[in-house]
N, C-alpha and C positions, 0 to 999 in steps of 0.2 A: 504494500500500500504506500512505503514511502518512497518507493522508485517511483511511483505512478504520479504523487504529487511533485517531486522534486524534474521529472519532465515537463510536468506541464507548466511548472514554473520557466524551466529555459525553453522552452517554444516559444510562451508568451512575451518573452525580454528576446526573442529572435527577433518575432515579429514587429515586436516596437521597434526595435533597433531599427529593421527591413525598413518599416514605415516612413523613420525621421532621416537615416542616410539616400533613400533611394526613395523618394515618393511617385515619382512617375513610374518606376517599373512595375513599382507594388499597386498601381493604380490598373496598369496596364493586367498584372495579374488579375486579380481581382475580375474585371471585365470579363476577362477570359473565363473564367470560374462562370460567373452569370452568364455568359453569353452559351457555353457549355449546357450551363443547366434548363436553359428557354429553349437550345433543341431541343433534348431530349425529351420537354414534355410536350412540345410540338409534335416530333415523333409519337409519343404514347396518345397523344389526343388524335394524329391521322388514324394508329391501329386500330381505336377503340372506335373509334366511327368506321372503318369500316367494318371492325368484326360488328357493329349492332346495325348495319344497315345491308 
């Protein structure tokens, strides 16, 4: 349990870190992530129309 919290501690001081040195990449991330996840429900919203039609 204390490995589990003492990671998530350095992820979280990563990603700040990420944040305040490189903010456009991490921006740029970021988008990517979102832009990822709107296909994919796009994709699941064309299958399900047509498996119900």
């Amino acid at each position: 349990m204390q490995v589990k919290k003492v990671a998530t501690y350095v992820l979280v001081a990563f990603v700040v870190f990420y944040l305040f040195t490189r903010p456009a990449q991490a921006a740029a991330a970021v988008n990517g992530v979102f832009d990822g996840i709107v296909q994919g429900a796009n994709q699941l919203a064309v299958f399900f129309t047509n498996v119900l039609t």
